[in-house]
VEXTI-460552 format. One record per residue (C-alpha): residue in three letters; x, y, z. Coordinates in pm, whole numbers. Layout:
BEGIN
+-----+--------+--------+--------+
!   r !     px !     py !     pz !
+-----+--------+--------+--------+
! Ala !      X !      Y !      Z !
...
+-----+--------+--------+--------+
This chain:
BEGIN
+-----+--------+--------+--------+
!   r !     px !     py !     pz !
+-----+--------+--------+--------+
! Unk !   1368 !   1791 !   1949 !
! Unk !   1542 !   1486 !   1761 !
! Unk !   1883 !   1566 !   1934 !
! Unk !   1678 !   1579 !   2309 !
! Unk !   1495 !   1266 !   2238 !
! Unk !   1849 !   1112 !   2096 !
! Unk !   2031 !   1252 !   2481 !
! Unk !   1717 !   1145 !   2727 !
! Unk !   1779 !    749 !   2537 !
! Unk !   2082 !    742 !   2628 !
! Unk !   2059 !    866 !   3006 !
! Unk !   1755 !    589 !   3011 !
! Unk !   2003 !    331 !   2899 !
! Unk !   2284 !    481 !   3113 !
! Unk !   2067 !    458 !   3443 !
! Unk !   1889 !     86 !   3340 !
! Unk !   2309 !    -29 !   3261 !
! Unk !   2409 !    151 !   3585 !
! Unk !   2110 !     -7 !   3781 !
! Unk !   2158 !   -362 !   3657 !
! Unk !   2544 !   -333 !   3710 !
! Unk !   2472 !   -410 !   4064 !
! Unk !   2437 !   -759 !   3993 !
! Unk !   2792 !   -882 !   3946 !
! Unk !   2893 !  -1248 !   3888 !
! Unk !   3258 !  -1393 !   3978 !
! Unk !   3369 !  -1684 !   3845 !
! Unk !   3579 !  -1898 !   4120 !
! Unk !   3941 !  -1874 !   4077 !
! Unk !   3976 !  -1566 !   3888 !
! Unk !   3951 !  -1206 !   3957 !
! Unk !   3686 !  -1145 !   3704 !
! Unk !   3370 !  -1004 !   3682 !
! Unk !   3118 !   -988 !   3439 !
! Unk !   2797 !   -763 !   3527 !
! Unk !   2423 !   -778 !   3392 !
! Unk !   2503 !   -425 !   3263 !
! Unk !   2730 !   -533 !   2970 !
! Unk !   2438 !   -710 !   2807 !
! Unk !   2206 !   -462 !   2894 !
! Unk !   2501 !   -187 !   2745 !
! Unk !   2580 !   -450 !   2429 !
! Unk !   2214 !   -530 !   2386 !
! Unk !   2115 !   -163 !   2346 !
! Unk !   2413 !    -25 !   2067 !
! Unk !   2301 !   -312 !   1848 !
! Unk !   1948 !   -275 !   1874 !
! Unk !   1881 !     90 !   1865 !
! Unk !   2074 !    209 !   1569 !
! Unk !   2053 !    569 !   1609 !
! Unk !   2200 !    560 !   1950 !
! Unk !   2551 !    716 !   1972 !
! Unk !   2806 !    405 !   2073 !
! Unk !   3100 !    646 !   2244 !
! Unk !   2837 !    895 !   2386 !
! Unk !   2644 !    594 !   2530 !
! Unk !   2938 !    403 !   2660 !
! Unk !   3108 !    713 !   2827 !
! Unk !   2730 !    771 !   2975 !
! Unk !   2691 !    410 !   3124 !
! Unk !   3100 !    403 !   3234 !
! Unk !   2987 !    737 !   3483 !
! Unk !   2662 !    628 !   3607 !
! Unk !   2805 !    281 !   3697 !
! Unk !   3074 !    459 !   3849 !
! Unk !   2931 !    668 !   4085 !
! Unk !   2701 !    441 !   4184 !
! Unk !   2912 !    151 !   4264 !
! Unk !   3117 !    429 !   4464 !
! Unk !   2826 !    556 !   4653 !
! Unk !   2690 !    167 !   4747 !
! Unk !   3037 !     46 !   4863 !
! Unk !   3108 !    334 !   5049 !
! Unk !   2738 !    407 !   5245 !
! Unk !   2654 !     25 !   5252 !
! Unk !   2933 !   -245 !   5168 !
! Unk !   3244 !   -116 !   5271 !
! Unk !   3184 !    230 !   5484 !
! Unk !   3505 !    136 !   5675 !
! Unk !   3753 !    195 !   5330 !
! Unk !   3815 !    513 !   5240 !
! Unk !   3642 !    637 !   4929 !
! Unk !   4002 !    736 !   4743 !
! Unk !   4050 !    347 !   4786 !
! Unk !   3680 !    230 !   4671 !
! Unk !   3702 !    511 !   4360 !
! Unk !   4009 !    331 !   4234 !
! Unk !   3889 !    -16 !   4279 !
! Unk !   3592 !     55 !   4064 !
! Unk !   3730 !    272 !   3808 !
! Unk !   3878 !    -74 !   3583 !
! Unk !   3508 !   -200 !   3606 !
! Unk !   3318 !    141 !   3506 !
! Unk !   3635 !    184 !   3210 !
! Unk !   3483 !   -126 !   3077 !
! Unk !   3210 !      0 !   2982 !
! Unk !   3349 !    306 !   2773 !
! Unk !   3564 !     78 !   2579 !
! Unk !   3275 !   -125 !   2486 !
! Unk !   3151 !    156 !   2317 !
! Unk !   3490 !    314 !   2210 !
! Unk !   3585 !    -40 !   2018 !
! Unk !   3206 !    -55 !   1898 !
! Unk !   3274 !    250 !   1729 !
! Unk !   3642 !    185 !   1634 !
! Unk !   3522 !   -102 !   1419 !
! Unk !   3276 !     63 !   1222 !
! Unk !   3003 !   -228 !   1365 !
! Unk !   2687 !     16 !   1228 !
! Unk !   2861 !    -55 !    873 !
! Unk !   2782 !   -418 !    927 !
! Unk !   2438 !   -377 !   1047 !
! Unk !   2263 !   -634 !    841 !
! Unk !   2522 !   -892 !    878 !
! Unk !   2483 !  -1080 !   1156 !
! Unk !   2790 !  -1315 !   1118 !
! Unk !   2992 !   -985 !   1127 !
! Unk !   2791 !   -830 !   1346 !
! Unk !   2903 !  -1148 !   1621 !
! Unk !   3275 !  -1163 !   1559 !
! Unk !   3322 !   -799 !   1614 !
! Unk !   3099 !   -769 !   1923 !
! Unk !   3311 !  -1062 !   2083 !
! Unk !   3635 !   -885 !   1941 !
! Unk !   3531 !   -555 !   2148 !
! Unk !   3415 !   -760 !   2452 !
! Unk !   3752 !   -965 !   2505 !
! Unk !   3932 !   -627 !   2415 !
! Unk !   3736 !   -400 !   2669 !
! Unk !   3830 !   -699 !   2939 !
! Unk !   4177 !   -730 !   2840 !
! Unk !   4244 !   -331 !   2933 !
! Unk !   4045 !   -379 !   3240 !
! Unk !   4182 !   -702 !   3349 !
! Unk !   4550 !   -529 !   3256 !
! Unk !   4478 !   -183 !   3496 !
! Unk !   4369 !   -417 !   3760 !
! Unk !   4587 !   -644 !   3790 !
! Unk !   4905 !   -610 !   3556 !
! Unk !   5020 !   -745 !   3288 !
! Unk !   5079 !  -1074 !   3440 !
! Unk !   4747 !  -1156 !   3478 !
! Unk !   4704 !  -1196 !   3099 !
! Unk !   4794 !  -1546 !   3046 !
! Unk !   4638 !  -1838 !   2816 !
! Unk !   4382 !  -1966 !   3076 !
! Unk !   4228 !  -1575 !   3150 !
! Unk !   4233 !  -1506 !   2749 !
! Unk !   3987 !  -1837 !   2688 !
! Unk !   3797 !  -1774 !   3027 !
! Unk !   3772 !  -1456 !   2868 !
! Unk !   3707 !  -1549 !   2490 !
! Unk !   3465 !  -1835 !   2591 !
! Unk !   3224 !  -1636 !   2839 !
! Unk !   3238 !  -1317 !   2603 !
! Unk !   3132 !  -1561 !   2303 !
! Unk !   2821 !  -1694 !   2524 !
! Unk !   2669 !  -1361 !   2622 !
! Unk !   2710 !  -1240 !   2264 !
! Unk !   2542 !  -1489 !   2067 !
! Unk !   2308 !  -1487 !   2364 !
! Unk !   2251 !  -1089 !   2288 !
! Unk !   2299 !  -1108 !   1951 !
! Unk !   2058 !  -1348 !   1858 !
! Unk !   1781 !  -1170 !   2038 !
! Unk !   1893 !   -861 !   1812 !
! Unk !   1858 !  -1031 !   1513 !
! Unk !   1508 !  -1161 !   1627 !
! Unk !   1414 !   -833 !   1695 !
! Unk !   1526 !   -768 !   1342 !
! Unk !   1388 !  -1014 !   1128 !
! Unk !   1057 !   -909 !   1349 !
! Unk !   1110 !   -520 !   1231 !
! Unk !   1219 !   -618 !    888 !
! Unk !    891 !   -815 !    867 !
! Unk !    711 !   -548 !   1012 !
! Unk !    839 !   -312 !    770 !
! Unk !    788 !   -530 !    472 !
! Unk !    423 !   -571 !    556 !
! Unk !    389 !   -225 !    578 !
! Unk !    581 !   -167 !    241 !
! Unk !    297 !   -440 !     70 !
! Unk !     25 !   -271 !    244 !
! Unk !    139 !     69 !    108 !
! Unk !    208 !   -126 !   -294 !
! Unk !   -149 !   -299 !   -212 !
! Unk !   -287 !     98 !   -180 !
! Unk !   -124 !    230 !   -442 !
! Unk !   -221 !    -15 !   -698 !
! Unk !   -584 !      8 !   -599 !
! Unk !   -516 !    420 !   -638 !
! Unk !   -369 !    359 !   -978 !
! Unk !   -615 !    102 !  -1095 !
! Unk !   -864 !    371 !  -1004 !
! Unk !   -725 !    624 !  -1190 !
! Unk !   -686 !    415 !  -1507 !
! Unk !  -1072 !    378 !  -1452 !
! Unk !  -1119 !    732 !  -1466 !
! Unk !   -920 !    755 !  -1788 !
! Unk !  -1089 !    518 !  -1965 !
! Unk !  -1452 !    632 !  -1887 !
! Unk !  -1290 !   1034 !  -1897 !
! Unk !  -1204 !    876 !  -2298 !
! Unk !  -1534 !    788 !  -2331 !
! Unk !  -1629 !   1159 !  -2211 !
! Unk !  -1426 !   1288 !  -2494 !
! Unk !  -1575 !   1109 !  -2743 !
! Unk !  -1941 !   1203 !  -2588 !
! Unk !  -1803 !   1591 !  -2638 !
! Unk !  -1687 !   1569 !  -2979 !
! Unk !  -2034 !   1404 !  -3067 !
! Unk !  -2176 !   1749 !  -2862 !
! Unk !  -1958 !   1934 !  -3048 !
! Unk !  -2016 !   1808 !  -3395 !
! Unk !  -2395 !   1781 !  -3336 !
! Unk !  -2356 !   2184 !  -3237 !
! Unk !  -2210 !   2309 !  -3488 !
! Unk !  -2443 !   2126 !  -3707 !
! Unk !  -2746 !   2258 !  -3566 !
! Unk !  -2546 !   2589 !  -3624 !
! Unk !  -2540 !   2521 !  -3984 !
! Unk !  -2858 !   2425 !  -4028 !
! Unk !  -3038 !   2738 !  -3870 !
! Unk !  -2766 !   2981 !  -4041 !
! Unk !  -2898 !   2840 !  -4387 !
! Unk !  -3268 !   2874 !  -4256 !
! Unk !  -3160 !   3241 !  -4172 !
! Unk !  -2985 !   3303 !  -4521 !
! Unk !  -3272 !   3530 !  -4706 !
! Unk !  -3048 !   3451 !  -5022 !
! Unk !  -3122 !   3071 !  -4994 !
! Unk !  -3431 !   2980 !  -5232 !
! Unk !  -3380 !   2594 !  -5281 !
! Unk !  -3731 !   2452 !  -5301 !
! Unk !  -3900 !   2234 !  -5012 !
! Unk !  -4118 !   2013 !  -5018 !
! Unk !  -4462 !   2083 !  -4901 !
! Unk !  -4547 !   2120 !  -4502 !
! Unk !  -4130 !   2189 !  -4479 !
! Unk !  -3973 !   2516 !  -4326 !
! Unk !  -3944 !   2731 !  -4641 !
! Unk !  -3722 !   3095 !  -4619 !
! Unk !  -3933 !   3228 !  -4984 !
! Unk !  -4069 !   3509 !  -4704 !
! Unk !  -3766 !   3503 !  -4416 !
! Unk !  -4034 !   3733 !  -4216 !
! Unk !  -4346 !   3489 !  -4196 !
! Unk !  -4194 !   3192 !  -4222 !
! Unk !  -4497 !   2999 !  -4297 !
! Unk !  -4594 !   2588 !  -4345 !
! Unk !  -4658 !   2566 !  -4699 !
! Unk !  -4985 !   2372 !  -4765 !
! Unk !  -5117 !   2444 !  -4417 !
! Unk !  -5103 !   2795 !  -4365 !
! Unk !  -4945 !   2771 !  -3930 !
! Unk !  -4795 !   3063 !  -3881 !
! Unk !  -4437 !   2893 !  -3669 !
! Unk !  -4375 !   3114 !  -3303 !
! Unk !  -4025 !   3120 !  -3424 !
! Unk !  -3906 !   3442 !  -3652 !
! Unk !  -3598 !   3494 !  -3880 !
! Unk !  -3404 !   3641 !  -3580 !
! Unk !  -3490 !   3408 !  -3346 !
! Unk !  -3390 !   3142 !  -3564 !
! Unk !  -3024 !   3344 !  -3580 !
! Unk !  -3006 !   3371 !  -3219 !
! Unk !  -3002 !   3011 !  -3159 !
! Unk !  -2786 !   2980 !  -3448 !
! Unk !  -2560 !   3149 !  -3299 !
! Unk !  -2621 !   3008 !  -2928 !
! Unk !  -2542 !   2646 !  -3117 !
! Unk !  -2228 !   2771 !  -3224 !
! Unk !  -2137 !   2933 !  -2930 !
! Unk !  -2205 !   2578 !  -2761 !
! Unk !  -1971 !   2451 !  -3053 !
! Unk !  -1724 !   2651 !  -2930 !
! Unk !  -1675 !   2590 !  -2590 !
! Unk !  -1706 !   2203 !  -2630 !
! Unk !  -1414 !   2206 !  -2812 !
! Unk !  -1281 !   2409 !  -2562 !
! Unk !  -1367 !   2177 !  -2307 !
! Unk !  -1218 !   1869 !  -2573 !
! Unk !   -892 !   2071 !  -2573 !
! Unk !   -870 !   2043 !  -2196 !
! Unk !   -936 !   1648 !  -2203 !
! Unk !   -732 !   1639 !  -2451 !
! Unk !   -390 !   1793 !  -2226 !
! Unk !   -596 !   1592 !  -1936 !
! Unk !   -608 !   1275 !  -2100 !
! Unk !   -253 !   1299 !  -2307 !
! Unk !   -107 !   1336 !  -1924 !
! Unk !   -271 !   1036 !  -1781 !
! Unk !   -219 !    822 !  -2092 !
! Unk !    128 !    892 !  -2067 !
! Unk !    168 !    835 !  -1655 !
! Unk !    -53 !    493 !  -1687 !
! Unk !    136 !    361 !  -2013 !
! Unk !    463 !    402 !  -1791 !
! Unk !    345 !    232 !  -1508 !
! Unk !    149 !      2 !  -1642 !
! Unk !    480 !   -110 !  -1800 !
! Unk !    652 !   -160 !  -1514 !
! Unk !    385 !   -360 !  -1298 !
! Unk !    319 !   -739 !  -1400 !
! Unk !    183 !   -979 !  -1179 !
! Unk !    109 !  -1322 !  -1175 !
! Unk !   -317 !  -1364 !  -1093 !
! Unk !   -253 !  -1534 !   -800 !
! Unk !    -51 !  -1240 !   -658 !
! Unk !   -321 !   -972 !   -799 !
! Unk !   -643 !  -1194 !   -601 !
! Unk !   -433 !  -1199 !   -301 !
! Unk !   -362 !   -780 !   -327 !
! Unk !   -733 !   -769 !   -386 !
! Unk !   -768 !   -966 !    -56 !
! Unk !   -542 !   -776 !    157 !
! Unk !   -625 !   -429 !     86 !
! Unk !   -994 !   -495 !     85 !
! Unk !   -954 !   -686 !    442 !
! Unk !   -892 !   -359 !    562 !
! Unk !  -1158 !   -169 !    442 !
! Unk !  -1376 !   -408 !    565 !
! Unk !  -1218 !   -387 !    942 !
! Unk !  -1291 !     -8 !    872 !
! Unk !  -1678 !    -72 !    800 !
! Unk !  -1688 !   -276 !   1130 !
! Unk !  -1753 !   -573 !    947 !
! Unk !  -1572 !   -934 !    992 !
! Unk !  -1573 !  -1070 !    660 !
! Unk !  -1344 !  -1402 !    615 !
! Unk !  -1221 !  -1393 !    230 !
! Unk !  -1098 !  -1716 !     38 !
! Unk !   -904 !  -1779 !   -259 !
! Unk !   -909 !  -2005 !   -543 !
! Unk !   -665 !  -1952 !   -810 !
! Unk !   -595 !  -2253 !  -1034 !
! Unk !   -410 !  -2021 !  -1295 !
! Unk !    -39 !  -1836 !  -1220 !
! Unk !     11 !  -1674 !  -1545 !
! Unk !    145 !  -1340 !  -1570 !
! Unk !    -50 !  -1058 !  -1710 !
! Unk !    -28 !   -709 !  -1746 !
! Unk !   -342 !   -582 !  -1744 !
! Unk !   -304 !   -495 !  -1351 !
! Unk !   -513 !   -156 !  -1335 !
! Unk !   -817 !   -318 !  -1519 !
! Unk !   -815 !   -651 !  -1345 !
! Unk !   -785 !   -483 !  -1027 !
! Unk !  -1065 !   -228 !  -1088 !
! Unk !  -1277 !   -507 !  -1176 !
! Unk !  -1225 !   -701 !   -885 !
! Unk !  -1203 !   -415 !   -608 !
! Unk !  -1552 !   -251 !   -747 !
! Unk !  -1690 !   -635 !   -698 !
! Unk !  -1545 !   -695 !   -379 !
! Unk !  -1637 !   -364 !   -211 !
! Unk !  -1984 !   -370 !   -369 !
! Unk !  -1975 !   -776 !   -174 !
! Unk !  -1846 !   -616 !    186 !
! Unk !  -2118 !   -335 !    122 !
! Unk !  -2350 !   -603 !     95 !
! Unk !  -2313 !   -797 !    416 !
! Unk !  -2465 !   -705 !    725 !
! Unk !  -2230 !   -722 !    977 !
! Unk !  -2054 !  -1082 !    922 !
! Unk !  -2023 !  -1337 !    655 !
! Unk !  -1751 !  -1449 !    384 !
! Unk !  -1653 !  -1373 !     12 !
! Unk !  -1439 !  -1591 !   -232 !
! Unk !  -1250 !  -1457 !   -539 !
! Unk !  -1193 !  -1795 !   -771 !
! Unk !   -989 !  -1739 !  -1066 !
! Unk !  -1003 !  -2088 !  -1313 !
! Unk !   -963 !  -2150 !  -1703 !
! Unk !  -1278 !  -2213 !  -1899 !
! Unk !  -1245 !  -2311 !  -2230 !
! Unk !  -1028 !  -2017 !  -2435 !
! Unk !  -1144 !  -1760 !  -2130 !
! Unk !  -1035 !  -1640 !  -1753 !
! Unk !  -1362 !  -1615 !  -1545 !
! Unk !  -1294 !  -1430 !  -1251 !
! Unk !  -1585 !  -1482 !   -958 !
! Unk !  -1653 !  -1295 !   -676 !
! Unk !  -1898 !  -1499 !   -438 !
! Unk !  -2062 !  -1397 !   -105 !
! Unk !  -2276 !  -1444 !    152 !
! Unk !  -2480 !  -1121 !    194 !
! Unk !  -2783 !  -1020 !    136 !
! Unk !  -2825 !  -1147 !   -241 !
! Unk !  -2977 !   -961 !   -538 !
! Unk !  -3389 !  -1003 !   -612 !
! Unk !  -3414 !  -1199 !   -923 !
! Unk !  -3673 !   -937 !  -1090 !
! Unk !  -3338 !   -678 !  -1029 !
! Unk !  -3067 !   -905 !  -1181 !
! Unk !  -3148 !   -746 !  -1511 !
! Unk !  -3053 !   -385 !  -1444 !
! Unk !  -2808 !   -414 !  -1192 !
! Unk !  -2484 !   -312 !  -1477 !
! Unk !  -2725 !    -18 !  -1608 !
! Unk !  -2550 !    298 !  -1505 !
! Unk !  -2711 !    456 !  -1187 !
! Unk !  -2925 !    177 !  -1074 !
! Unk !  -2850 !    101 !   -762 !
! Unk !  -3030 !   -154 !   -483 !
! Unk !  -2795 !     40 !   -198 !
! Unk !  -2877 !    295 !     50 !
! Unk !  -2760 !    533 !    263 !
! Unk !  -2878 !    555 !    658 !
! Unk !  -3050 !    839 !    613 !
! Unk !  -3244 !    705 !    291 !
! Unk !  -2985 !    827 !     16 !
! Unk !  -2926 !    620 !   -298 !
! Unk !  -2582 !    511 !   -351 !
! Unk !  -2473 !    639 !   -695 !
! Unk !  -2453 !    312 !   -919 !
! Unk !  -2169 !    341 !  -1054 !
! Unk !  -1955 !     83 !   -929 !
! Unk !  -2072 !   -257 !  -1118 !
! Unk !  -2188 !    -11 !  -1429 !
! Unk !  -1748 !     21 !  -1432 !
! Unk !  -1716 !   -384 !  -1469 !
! Unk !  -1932 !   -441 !  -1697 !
! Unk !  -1781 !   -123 !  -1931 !
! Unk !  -1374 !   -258 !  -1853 !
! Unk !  -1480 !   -628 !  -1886 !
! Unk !  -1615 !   -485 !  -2240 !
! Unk !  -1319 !   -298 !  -2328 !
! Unk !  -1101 !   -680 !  -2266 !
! Unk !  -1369 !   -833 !  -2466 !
! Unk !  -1531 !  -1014 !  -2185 !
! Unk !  -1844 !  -1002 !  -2040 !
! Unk !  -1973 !   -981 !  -1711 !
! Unk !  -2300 !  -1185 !  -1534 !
! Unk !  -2452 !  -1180 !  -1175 !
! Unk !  -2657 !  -1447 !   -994 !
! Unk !  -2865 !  -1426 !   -717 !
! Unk !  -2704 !  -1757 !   -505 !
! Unk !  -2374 !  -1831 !   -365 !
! Unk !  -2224 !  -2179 !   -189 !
! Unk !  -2090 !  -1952 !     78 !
! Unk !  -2479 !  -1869 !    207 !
! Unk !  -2625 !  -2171 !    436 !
! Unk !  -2955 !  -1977 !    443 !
! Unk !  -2952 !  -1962 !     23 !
! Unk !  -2865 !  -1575 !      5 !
! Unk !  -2563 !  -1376 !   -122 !
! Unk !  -2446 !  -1343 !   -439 !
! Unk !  -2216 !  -1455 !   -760 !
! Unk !  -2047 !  -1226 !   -995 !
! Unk !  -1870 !  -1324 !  -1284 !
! Unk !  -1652 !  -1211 !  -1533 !
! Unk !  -1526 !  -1422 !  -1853 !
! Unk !  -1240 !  -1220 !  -2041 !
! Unk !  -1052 !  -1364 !  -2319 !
! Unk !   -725 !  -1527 !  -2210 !
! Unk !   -545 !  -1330 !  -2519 !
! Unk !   -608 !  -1039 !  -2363 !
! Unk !   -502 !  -1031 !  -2050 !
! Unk !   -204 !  -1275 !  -2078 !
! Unk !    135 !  -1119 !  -2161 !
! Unk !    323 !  -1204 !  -2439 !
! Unk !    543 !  -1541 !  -2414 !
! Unk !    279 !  -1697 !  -2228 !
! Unk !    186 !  -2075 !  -2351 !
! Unk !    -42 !  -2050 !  -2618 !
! Unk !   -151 !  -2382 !  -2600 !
! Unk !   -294 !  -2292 !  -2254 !
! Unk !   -572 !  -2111 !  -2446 !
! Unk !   -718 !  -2414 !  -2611 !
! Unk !   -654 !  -2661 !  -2329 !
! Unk !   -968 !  -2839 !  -2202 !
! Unk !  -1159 !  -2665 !  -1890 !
! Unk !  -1068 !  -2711 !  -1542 !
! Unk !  -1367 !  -2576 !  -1363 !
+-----+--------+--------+--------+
């Protein structure tokens, strides 16, 4: 399929050259002439780098051919023979073969991304290709000094002309391309950032099971000694006693309990069943967690960014998924601080979960800000926006994991989680988080603030200027 595609380009850019060759310009007082179809030919082996240069100039030198044959003999000149018109026009059609054949000869795809280079051998194959065609038309004796910079200055024209618009063209893909390549980082950090979330609330997990697991096996304990009819320590009065295993009864108040000696061994041995497979279950976080820790130390090593750059990843990526909500949301930035840090995954998982939980909250149009300033010895990131805004008896409970003020279409609660997340990683910085029912973005006195106040020693890399941290506010 690749090598079909590769063939039908080059008959397209044959037929275009061939078609365009018709237009023919001769410069009075010489026997030259210089077609439309080399820049068409020259224009398309620089710009489409996959296409074949020999295979495309042989292609062009054929179709020009027999159709300047067929013209001059059915139209301009039906009263020359054809054996006289086919020699006439074989110079001009040779051309266009040693364009490419020169193209090739001089390795010009090795130069690709030098333009200067690109120019000087492009002209040096264009006054070359002319020379053999001006030489099998006329002789040798039409190569003189007045034909070679005729020759040299026209050829040096039409390829800057050409090769400018290639490098355009270019700079335009390159772009392009590089946008593409930031849009892809922007993903991928949000992806990672997400994952390092996981891991530190799948941490918190673990210790939850090894509290399970402990609490188990201590239950276990417990009811095994309760089961032991050997056990005869004395207990206090209205306590379990095991003096008769069988009756089990409340000293000093004569209640018969509805649990017997085995039953109290069958949930003994249920509890340390359940012992068991929680620390099953803590071996497999364990290998889970030991895999991730490992994966987000490395590449949390090798990403650093500056704040501004992180607020302006948040923006970009999050433009996007507000585009695909249907939304038009304008975002703003204001970032007085440009200070390295290298706490990328948690910043950013604070800062996406507030800015999707902001687009989430606008109808259909309106604006959020992300503000980044210094106050006092802490970074307070803000998210602000103009949505609906948060009922002031709700403020309070809005960080409690699963509360949520969010709905589905169809009537289902979202699942609360999100802002729940920034308040636990602002927590695990040292910072705090707060939420206010107004924003300066809202005309009509709704939306929303969120902010987060971190200390600056723990999110600033190493090296950075202490004296930063005890400089007066700037907010």
């Amino acid at each position: 399929m690749v090598k079909l595609e590769k063939w039908l380009l080059v008959l397209i850019v044959a037929v275009i050259a061939a078609l365009s060759g018709l237009v023919e310009i001769t410069p009075v007082g010489t026997d030259l002439r210089f077609a439309v179809a080399s820049v068409v030919l020259i224009f398309a082996l620089l710009a489409i780098r996959n296409l074949p240069l020999v295979t495309t100039g042989l292609a062009t030198a054929v179709a020009i051919y027999v159709l300047r044959v067929l013209v001059d003999y059915y139209f301009r000149f039906p009263e020359t023979g054809l054996a006289a018109i086919a020699w006439v026009q074989f110079p001009g059609a040779l051309y266009y073969f040693l364009i490419g054949l020169f193209l090739y000869l001089f390795k010009i795809r090795r130069y690709w991304n030098n333009l200067v280079v690109t120019l000087l051998l492009t002209i040096s194959a264009d006054v070359s290709a002319n020379l053999v065609e001006l030489v099998i038309r006329d002789g040798f004796s039409a190569v003189h000094f007045r034909a070679l910079g005729f020759l040299l200055a026209v050829s040096t024209i039409r390829i800057i002309w050409v090769t400018s618009i290639v490098g355009l063209i270019r700079i335009r893909q390159l772009q392009a391309r590089q946008q593409e390549e930031r849009l892809h980082l922007d993903k991928t950090m949000i992806m990672l950032s997400s994952l390092h979330t996981e891991a530190f609330f799948l941490k918190k997990s673990f210790r939850e099971m090894e509290e399970v697991m402990s609490s188990a096996y201590r239950i276990y304990s417990g009811l095994a000694t309760f089961s032991d009819p050997f056990y005869a320590s004395p207990k206090p009065s209205g306590s379990l006693t095991n003096k008769n295993p069988e009756s089990l009864q409340l000293e000093g108040h004569g209640i018969q309990p509805a649990v017997s000696a085995g039953d109290i061994e069958e949930i003994s041995k249920l509890a340390l069943n359940l012992s068991h497979k929680a620390h099953e279950i803590k071996k497999d976080f364990q290998r889970t967690l030991a895999g991730l820790d490992k994966f987000i130390y490395h590449e949390r090593s090798q990403n650093t960014v500056t704040l501004e750059e992180l607020v302006q990843m948040i923006i970009r990526s999050h433009s996007a998924y507000a585009q695909a909500r249907g939304k038009k949301v304008d975002f703003f930035a204001d970032v007085s601080l440009h200070h390295f840090t290298d706490q990328v995954y948690t910043l950013t998982s604070i800062l996406s979960n507030l800015v999707t939980n902001s687009i989430d909250a606008i109808a259909y149009e309106g604006a959020i800000e992300i503000r980044c300033h210094q106050k006092q010895d802490y970074v307070c990131l803000e998210v602000v926006d103009s949505g609906e805004g948060i009922p002031e008896n709700k403020l309070p409970h809005i960080f409690d994991l699963g509360y949520t003020t969010k709905y589905t279409s169809n009537g289902k609660a979202f699942t609360g989680i999100g802002l729940h997340h920034v308040s636990e990683l602002a927590k695990q910085l040292g910072g705090r988080v707060a939420a206010f029912s107004r924003s300066h973005l809202s005309a009509e006195n709704k939306g929303a603030t969120f902010q987060v106040f971190i200390p600056a020693r723990n999110i600033m890399m190493e090296g950075e200027d202490d004296r930063w941290i005890t400089s007066p506010s700037t907010s």
